[in-house]
Steps between C-alpha positions, in 0.01 A plus 500: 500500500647354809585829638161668430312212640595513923405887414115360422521243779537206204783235568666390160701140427677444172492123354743460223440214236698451237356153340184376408535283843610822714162611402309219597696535815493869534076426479492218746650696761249778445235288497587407879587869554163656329709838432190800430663546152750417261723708291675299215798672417626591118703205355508281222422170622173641688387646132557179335329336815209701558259249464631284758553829717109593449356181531759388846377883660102389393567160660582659800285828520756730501485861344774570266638785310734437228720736257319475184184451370526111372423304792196712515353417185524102644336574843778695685350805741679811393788604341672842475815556313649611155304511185687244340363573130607879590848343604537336194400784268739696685735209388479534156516916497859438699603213224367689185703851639818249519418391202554859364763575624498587840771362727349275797734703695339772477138452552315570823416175731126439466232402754175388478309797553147335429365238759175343527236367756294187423289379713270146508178533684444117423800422728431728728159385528599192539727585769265651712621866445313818434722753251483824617267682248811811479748205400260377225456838320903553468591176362590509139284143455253281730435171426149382598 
């Protein structure tokens, strides 16, 4: 991302937060800033604290993307990343061939070969923003 974005004329700052106060920090300095969007990185503290994420980017106005679909479903713009259901089917196929026999060591490495668009029009309605009509038809689910 940061060396793809000088090639489309987009300047790119990375705010790391590693506590529930880092993110209250990380959103008062972007509320000061007013960045044009927001990419929330994959990590376990921003899934368990993706209300807090969602409702501190609303507060502020800012458009947000995020790795998986569940800050979506409470009010979060869009998300794009692994099907985490598929991931975890995948899960128990790799534990049930160990299971018969098969020697960790010797299975293939898996990756998520599924991902998934969600979109929320009521976010982005009430952010001011238009979806493109092509980025509507792709996603896998569009919450209106």
């Amino acid at each position: 991302m940061q060396q793809a974005a000088p090639t489309m004329g987009l300047q790119t700052q990375i705010i790391n937060a590693t506590t529930i106060g880092e993110i209250n920090a990380a959103f008062a300095t972007m509320a000061r800033e007013r960045p044009d969007a927001l990419f929330i990185a994959p990590d376990s503290l921003f899934t368990s604290r993706r209300v807090q994420l969602v409702t501190l980017a609303a507060s502020d106005r800012i458009p947000a993307i995020y790795p998986t679909r569940d800050p979506v479903e409470v009010g979060g713009l869009i998300s794009y990343g692994p099907d985490v259901a598929e991931m975890f089917r995948l899960i128990g196929v790799y534990c049930g061939r160990i299971l018969n026999g098969a020697k960790p060591a010797d299975l293939p490495v898996l990756q998520s070969t599924k991902f998934e668009l969600v979109i929320n029009l009521t976010t982005a309605k009430a952010l001011g923003l238009t979806i493109p009509a092509g980025l509507i038809s792709i996603a896998d689910e569009v919450i209106e």
